[in-house]
C-alpha positions as CSV (number, residue, x, y, z in Angstrom):
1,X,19.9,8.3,-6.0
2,X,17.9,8.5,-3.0
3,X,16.1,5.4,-1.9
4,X,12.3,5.7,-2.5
5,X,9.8,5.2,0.8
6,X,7.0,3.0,1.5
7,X,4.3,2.8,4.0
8,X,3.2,-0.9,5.2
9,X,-0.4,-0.9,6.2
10,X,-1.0,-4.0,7.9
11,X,-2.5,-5.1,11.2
12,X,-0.7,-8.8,11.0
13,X,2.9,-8.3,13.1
14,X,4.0,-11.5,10.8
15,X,2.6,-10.1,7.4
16,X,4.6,-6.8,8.2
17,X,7.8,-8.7,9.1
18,X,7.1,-10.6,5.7
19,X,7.0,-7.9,3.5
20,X,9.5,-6.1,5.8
21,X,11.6,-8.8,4.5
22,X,11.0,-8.7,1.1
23,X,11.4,-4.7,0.7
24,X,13.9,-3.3,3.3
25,X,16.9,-4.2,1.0
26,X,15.2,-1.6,-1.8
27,X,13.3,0.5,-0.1
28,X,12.4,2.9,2.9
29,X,9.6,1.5,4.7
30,X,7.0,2.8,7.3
31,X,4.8,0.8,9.5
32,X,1.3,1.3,10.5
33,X,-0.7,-1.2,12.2
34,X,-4.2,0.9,11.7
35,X,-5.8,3.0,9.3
36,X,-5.9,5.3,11.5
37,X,-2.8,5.3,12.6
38,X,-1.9,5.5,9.1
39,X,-3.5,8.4,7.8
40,X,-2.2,10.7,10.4
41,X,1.6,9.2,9.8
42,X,0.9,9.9,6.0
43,X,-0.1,13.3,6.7
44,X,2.8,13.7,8.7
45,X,5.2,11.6,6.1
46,X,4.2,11.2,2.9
47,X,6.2,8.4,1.0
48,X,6.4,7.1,-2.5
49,X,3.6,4.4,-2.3
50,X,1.2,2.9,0.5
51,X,0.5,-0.7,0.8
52,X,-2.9,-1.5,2.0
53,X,-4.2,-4.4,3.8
54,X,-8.3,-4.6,3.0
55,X,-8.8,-6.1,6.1
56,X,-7.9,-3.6,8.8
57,X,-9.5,-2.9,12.6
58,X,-11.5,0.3,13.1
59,X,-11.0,1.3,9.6
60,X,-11.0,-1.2,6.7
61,X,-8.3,-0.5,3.8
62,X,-11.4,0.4,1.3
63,X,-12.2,3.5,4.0
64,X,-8.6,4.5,4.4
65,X,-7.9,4.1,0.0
66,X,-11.1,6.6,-0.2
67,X,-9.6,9.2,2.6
68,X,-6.1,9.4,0.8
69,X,-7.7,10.2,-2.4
70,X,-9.8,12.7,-1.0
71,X,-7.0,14.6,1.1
72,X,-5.4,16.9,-1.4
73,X,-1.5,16.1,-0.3
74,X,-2.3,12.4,-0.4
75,X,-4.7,12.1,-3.4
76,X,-1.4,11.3,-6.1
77,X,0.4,8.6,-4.2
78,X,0.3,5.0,-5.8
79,X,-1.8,2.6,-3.4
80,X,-1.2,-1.4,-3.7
81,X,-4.1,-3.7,-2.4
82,X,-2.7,-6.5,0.0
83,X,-5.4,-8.7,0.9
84,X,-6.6,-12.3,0.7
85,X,-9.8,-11.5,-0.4
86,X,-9.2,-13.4,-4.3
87,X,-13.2,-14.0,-4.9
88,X,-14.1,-12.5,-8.4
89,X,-15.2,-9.7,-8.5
90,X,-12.9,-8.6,-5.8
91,X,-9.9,-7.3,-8.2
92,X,-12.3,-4.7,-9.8
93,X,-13.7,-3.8,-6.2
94,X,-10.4,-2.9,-4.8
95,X,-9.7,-1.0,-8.3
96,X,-12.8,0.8,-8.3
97,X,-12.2,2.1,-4.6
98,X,-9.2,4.2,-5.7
99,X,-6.5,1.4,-5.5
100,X,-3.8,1.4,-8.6
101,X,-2.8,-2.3,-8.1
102,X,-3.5,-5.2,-6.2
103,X,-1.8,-8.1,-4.8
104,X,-3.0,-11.5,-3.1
105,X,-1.8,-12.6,0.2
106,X,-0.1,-14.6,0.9
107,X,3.0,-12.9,-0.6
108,X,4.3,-16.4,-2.8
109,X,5.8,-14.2,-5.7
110,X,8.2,-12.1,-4.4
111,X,9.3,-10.9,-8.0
112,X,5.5,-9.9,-8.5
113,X,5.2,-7.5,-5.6
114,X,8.6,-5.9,-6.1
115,X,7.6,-6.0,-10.4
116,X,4.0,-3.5,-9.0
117,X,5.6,-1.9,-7.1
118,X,8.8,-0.8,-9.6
119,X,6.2,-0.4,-12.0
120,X,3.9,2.2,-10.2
121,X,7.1,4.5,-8.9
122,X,7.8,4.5,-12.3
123,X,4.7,5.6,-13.8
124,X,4.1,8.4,-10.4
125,X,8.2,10.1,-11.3
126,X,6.9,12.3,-13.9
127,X,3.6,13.6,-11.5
128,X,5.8,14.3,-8.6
């Protein structure tokens, strides 16, 4: 079985390394340090799921969330929230902008973020 890929959006060298850490023993990953810079490498690359910082230079994760569901090739892959925006209200922002799931940083629970993750690849198989 072929290892499934994810792109890390995330400005933060150590927040990358973190989740870096956490994923690389499961997954394929993909770095981006813009939004930017993501959305051309997705166009380019598509993987299985994106993580999405919120809080991103030049283009914040709610822009780049609303340009991969409006680009056709992109519009079906499973996007995860990372932010630590955890105000009310914020959850059903982040939901509302196109995002499936969403996870507070910092990362504490490991077995959460690898538990939304597992859980979105397995609900985007049968649409792929």
């Amino acid at each position: 079985m072929t290892r499934k890929s994810i792109a890390v959006v995330e400005d933060n060298a150590d927040n990358r390394l973190l989740v870096q850490a956490l994923l690389e023993d499961w997954y394929d990953l993909t770095e981006y340090a813009t939004g930017i810079e993501a959305l051309a490498g997705l166009r380019g690359s598509t993987p299985d799921l994106v993580l999405l910082d919120i809080s991103l230079p030049e283009m914040d994760g709610i822009e780049v969330a609303r340009a991969i569901r409006a680009d056709e090739r992109l519009r079906h892959l499973p996007l995860v929230a990372l932010t630590a925006h955890a105000m009310s209200g914020d959850r059903e922002r982040f939901l509302q902008s196109g995002f499936d799931a969403y996870v507070a940083k910092p990362i504490i629970d490991e077995q959460e973020l690898l538990a939304t993750i597992a859980g979105l690849l397995d609900q985007a198989e049968p649409a792929r």
